[in-house]
C-alpha positions in Angstrom: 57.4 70.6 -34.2 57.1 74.5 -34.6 59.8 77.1 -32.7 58.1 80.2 -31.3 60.6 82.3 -30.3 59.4 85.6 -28.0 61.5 88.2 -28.2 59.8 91.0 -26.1 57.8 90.7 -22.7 54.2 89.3 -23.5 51.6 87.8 -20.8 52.3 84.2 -20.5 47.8 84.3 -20.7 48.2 85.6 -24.0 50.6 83.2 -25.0 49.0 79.6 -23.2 47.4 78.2 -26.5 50.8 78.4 -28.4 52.4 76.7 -24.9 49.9 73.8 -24.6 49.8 73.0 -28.5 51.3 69.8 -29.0 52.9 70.5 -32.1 54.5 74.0 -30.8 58.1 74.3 -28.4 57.8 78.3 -27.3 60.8 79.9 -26.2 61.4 83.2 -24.2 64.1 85.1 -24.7 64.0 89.3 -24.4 66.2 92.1 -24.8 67.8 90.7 -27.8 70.1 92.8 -30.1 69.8 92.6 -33.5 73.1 90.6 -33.7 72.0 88.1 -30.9 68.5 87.8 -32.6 70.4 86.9 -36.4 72.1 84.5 -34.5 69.1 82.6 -32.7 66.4 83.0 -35.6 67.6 80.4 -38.3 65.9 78.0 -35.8 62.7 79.3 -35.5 59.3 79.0 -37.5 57.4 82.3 -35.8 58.5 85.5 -34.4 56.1 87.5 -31.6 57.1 90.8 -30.6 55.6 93.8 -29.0 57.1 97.4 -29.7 60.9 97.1 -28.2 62.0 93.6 -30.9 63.2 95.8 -34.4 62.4 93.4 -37.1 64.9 94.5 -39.4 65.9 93.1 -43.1 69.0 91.6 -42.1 67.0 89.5 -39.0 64.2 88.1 -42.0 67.3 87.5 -44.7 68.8 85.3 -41.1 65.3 83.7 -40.6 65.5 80.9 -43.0 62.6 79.3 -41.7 61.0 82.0 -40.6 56.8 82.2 -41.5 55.4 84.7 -39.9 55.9 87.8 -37.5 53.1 88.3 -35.1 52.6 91.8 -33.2 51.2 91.9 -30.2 49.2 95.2 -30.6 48.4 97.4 -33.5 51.4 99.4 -35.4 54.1 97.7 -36.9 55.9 100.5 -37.2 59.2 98.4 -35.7 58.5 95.5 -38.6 60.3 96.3 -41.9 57.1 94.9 -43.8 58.7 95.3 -47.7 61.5 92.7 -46.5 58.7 90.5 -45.1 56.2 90.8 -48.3 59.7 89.8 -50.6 60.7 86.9 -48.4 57.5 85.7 -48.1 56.8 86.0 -44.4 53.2 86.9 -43.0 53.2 90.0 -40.6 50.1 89.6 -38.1 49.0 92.0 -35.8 45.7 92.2 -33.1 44.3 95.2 -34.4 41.1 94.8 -32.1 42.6 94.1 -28.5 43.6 97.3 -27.4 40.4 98.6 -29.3 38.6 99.7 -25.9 41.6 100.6 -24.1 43.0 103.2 -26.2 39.4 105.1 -26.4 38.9 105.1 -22.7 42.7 106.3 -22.8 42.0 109.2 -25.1 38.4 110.1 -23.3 40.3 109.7 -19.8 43.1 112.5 -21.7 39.8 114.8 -23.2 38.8 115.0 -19.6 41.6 115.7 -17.6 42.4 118.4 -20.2 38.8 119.9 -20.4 39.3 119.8 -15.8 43.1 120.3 -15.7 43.6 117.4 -13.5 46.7 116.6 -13.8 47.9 120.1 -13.0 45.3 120.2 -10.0 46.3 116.9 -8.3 50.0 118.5 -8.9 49.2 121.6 -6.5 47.4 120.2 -4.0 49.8 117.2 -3.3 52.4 120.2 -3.3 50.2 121.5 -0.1 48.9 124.5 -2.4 45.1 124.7 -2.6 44.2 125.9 -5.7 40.8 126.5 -6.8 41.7 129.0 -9.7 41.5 125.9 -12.0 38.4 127.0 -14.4 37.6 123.9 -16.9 35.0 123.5 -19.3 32.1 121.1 -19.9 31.9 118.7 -22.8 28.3 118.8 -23.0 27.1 120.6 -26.2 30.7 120.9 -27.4 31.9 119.9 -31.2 34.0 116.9 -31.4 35.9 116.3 -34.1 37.0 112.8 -34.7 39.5 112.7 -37.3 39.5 109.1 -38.4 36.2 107.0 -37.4 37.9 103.3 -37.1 37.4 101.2 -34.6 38.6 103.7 -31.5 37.3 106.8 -33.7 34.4 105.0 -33.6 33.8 104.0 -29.8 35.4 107.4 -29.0 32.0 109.3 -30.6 29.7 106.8 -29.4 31.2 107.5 -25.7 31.0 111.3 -26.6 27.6 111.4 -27.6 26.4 109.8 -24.2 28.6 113.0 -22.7 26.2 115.6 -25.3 29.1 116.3 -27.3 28.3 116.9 -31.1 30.4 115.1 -33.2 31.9 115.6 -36.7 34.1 112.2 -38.1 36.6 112.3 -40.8 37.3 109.1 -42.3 38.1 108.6 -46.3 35.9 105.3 -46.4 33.2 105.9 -44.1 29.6 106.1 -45.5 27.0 108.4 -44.9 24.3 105.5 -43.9 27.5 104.1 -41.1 27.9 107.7 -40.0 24.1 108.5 -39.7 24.0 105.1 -37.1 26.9 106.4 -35.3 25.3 109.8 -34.8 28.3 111.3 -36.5 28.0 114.2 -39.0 30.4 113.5 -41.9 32.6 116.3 -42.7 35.9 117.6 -44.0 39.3 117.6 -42.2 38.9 121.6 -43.1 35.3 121.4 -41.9 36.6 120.3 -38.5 39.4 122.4 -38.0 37.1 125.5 -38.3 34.5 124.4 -36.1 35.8 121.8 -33.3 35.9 122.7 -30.0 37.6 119.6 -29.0 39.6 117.6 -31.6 40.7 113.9 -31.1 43.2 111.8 -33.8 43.0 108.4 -34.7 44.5 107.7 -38.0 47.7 105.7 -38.9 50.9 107.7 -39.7 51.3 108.0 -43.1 53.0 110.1 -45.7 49.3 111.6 -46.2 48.5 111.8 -42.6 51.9 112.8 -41.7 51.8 116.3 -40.0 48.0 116.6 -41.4 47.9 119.2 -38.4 50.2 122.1 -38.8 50.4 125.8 -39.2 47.7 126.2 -41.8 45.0 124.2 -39.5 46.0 126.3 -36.2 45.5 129.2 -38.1 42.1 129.0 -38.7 40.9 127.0 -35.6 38.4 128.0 -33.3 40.2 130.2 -30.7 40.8 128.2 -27.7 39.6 124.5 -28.7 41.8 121.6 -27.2 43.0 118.5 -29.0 44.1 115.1 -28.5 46.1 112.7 -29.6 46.5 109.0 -28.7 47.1 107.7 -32.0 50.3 108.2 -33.7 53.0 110.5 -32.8 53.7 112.8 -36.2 49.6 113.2 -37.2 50.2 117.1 -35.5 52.5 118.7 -36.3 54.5 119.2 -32.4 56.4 122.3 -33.2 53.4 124.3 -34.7 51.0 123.1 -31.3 53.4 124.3 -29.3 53.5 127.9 -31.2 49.8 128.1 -31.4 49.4 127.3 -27.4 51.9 130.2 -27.3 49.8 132.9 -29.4 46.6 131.1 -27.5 44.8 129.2 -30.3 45.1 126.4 -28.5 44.0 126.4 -25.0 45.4 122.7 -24.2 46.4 119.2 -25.7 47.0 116.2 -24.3 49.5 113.9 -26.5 49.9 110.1 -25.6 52.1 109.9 -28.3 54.9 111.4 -29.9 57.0 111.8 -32.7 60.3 110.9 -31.4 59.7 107.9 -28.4 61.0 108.6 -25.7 60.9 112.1 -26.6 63.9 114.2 -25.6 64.4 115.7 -22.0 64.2 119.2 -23.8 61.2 118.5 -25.3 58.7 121.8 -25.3 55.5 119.5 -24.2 57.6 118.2 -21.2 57.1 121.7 -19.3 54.6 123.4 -20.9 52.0 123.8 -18.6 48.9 123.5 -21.1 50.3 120.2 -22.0 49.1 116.7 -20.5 51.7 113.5 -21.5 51.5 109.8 -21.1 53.9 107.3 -22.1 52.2 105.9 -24.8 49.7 104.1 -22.8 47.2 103.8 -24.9 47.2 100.4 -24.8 48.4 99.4 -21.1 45.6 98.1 -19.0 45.8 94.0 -18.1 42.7 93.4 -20.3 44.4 94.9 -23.5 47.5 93.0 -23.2 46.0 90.2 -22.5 43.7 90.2 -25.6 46.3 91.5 -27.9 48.3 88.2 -27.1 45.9 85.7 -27.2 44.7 87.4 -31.1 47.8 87.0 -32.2 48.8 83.3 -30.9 45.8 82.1 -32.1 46.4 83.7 -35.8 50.3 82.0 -35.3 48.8 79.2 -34.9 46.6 78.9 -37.8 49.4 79.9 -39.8 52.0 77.4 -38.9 49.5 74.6 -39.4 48.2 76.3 -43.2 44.9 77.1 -42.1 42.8 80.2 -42.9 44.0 83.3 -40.6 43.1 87.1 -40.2 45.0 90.4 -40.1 47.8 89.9 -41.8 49.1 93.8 -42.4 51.0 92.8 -45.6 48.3 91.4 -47.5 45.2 93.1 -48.2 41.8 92.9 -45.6 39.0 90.9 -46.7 35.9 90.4 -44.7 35.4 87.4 -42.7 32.1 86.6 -44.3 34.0 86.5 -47.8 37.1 84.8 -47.0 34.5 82.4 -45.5 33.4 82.0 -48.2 36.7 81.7 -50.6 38.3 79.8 -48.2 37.3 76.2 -49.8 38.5 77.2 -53.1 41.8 77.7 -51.7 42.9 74.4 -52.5 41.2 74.1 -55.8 43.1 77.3 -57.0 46.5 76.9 -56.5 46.5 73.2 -58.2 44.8 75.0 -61.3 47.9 77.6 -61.4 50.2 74.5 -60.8 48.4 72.4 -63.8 48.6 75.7 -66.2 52.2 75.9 -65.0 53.4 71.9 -66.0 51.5 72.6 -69.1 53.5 75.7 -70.2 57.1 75.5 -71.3 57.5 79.3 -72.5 58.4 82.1 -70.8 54.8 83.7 -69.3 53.9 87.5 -69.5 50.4 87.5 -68.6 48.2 85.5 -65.8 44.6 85.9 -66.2 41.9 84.7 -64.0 38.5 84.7 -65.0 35.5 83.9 -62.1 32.1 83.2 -63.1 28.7 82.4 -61.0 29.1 82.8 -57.5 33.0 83.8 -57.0 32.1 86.7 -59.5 30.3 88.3 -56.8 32.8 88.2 -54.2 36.4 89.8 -53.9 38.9 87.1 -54.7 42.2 89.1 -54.0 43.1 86.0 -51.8 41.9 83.7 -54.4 44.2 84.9 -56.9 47.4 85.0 -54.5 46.5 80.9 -54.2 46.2 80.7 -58.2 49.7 82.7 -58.7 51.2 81.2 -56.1 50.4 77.5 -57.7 51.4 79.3 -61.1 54.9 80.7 -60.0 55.6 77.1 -57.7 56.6 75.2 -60.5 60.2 77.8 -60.6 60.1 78.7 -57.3 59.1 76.1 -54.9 58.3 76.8 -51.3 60.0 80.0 -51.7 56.7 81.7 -53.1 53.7 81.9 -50.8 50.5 83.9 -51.0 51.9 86.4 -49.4 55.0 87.0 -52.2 53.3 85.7 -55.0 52.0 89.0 -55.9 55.2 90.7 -55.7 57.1 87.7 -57.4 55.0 88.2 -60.3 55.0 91.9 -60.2 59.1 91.7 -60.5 59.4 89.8 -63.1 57.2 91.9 -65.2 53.8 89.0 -65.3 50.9 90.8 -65.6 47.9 89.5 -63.9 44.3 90.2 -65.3 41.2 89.4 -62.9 37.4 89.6 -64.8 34.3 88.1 -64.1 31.9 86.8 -66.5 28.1 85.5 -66.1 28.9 82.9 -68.2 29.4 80.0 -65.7 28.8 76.9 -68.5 26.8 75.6 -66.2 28.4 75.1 -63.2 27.4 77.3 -60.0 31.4 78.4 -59.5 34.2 78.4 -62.3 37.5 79.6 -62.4 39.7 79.9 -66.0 43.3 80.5 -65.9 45.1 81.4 -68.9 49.0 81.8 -69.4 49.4 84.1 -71.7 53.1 84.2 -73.9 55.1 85.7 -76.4 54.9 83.1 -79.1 51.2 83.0 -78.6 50.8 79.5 -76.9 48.6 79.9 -74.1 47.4 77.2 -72.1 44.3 77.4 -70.2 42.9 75.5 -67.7 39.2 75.9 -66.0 38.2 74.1 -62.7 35.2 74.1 -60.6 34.0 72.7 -57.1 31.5 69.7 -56.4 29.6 69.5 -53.2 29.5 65.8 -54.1 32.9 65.5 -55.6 35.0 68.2 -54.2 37.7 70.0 -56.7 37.1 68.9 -60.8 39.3 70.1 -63.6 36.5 71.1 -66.4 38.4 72.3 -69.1 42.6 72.1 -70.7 42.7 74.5 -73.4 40.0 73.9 -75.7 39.1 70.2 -74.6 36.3 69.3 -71.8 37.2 67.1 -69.2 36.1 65.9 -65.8 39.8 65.0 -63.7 40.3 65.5 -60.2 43.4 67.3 -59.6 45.4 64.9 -57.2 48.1 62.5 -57.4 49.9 61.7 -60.9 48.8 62.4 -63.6 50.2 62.0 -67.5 48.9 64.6 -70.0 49.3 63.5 -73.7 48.2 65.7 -76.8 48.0 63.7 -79.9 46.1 62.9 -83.2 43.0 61.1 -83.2 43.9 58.3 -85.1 42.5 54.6 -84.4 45.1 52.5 -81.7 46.8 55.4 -79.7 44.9 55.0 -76.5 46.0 51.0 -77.0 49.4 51.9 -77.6 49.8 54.3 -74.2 48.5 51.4 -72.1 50.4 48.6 -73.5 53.6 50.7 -73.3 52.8 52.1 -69.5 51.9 48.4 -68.5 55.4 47.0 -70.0 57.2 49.6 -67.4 54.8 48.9 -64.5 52.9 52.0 -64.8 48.8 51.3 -63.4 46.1 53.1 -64.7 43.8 54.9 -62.2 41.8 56.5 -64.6 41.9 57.8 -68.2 40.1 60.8 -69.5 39.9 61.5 -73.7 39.1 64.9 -75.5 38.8 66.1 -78.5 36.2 68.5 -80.5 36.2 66.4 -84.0 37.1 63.3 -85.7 40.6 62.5 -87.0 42.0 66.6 -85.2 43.9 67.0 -82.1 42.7 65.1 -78.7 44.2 64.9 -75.9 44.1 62.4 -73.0 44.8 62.7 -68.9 45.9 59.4 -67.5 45.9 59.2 -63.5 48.7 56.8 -62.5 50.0 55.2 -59.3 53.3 56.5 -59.3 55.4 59.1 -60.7 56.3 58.4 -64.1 60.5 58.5 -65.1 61.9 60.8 -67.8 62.4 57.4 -69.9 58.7 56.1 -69.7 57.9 59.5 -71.0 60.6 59.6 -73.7 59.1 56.4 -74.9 55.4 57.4 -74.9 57.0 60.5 -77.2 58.3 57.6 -79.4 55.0 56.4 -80.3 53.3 57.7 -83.7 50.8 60.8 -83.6 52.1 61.8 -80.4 52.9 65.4 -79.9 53.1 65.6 -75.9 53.7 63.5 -73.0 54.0 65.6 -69.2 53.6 64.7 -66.1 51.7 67.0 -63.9 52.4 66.0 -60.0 50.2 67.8 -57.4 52.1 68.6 -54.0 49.7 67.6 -50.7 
């Protein structure tokens, strides 16, 4: 059985498919500390949290069996994700629940700033009637969207249907994604000088951080407005306030800030010009209802090793190509882990090669399976896909990804070569069968034809008349059964080698006496882990 624990207040909706799994025991317990949560957590295999849960170091170093982390929402700004990348543990979040909430939630801010509602309703529940309050239409108005995501994105298509021209800023958009849109592409300068109305929707970052300050207000368009229901620390809090002041700005509305909750001395508290939420952005039943059920459904795959999405410590691949990648999962890691029993020197370069079909795809996850089955052999279950990369990083392994056209006539191929000091590489190449399933094609510079499960007994040695004899009489003797054998070798009287699938794991004595036998050079079991 799995342990869920929840540690902050989540819709028991979202949750239902983790509480009626069989193989899942969900507990509730909120308003942890950080002590009381180190203490609980050795016991659990998956941690879901909103915003108030901290997920420090010290709580992932405590959370011996701890797999993954899911957030139930977008930032994981409360997740220390380096300490979860070294240990191993897979940080999830639901980056498209909340997608249509937090647009309407910045369009809902854009008009009560373009009306002044807020300060409207104010007055006139106050018994003062007040109809001094002179807004301005969106219609034929410059947007400027600065980040074109997923709310960036519905934000401008809403806009448009209001007659708002709109000009997006986003470093990977395309100019054939912006022309459907209806969005001109341009410059974070470009919009600054030319917006009437500018709304944020980028993550904080050290590049992002503060990407509005003094230099933009200087130049903006007297009396534009802007919005942000992004990420507290994009603008630049201080310098808004000081442009409002000189009357660059005529308004903002900010559901977000940089400090949360913000201090009670905080200009944008009593600024009149200034509209605040609580960071609502993503508070409407719908949103925290889908947010929940994302992420549950993603814990779930992951505790039971099947293929998941939006991990935020691993990098994004398309559906459509993990989809694809997804059966070669398996086939990978137990080509690292063969390359790996082969080896006995110390490793300083992995390199993956993918021909025919995989060369046209990204394989990022690919390769995390193959380094993952590499780095097993030394590390056990403490490397996963997640950490593989950064196991390897650390202890200075480089790892080499090419493609080559050259498939030898299979329709997928992957190589993996262990490159070392003394110059000893081992290499392995495997391929996948629609009628067989997983096939090892290649060890070193042999062909073969093995499938890579169960026991198996690897043995270089001379081609010399009797040897294959000599291995089955001395296997038989100590009760060893032969599945299958498999031969190699590329001329008369040279090196061979031969793969033996057994029943059993073979003892450290049978192999000692295989090693015994004339023209033997290697005997090695290579095990496969279900």
């Amino acid at each position: 059985m799995f342990k869920v624990l929840v540690s902050d207040p989540i819709s028991d909706l979202g949750i239902q498919q983790l509480m009626d799994a069989s193989d899942v025991v969900v507990e509730k317990k909120t308003g942890l500390s950080e002590d009381e949560l180190i203490q609980i957590i050795p016991d659990y295999d998956a941690l879901l949290v909103r915003s108030q849960t901290k997920v420090t170091e010290k709580i992932m170093e405590a959370g011996t069996n701890l797999k993954v982390i899911g957030r139930a929402g977008v930032g994981v700004d409360n997740i220390n994700l380096d300490a979860a990348t070294k240990r191993g543990i897979i940080v999830i979040n639901a980056p498209d629940g909340n997608t249509i909430t937090t647009c309407e939630h910045a369009f809902a801010m854009m008009m009560a700033l373009a009306r002044h509602i807020p300060q409207a309703y104010a007055k006139t529940i106050q018994g003062t009637w007040d109809r001094k309050f002179l807004g301005v239409e969106l219609r034929n108005k410059k947007l400027g969207v600065l980040g074109m995501g997923r709310i960036g994105s519905e934000v401008a298509k809403r806009a448009k249907a209001f007659g708002m021209d709109i000009l997006g800023y986003d470093p990977f958009m395309t100019e054939e994604r912006a022309e459907k849109l209806g969005v001109k592409l341009a410059t974070v300068d470009e919009i600054v000088r030319n917006a009437d109305f500018i709304t944020v929707h980028t993550p904080l970052t050290p590049e992002t951080k503060h990407m509005i300050s003094r230099p933009q207000f200087d130049v903006m368009k007297k009396g534009m407005r802007i919005i942000n229901c992004a990420r507290g620390g994009v603008v630049d809090e201080q310098a808004l306030v000081e442009a409002i002041d000189q009357g660059i700005v005529a308004g903002a509305a900010f559901d977000v800030f940089e400090q949360e909750p913000p201090a009670a001395d905080h200009p944008f508290l009593n600024n009149p010009k200034i509209i605040v939420t609580p960071h609502l952005g993503a508070s409407t039943v719908e949103a925290q209802e889908n947010v929940a059920i994302d992420v549950s459904e993603q814990v779930l795959h992951i505790l039971r090793n099947e293929p998941f999405k939006n991990a935020v410590n691993m990098p994004p691949v398309a559906a459509s190509v993990m989809n694809k990648l997804q059966p070669f999962f398996e086939l990978g890691e137990k080509i690292g882990a063969f390359a790996a029993q082969l080896n006995n020197q110390a490793v300083h370069e992995i390199h993956v090669e993918y021909a025919g079909d995989l060369a046209e795809v990204d394989t990022q996850p690919l390769t995390r399976y193959i380094i993952k089955g590499v780095l097993s052999r030394h590390f056990g279950n403490d490397v996963n896909i997640v950490n593989s990369v950064h196991l390897a990083k650390v202890r200075d392994i480089d790892v080499v990804v090419s493609q080559s056209s050259a498939s030898k006539g299979f329709t997928n191929r992957i190589s993996v070569t262990l490159k070392t000091e003394d110059g000893k590489d081992r290499r392995i190449a495997g391929t996948l069968l629609k009628e067989y399933g997983a096939r090892i094609v290649r060890i070193d510079k042999f062909p073969v034809d093995i499938a890579p499960e169960g026991n198996l007994i690897f043995i270089s040695h001379n081609d010399k008349p009797g040897i294959v004899g000599s291995v089955g009489t001395l296997l038989g003797k100590n009760d060893v059964n032969i599945a299958s054998m498999q031969v190699g070798r590329k001329i008369i009287g040279g090196e061979a080698i031969m793969v033996l699938t057994v029943d059993k794991t073979v003892s450290k004595e049978v192999l000692d006496e295989l090693m015994s036998l004339q023209e033997l050079n290697t005997a090695l079991q290579i095990e496969f882990k279900s």
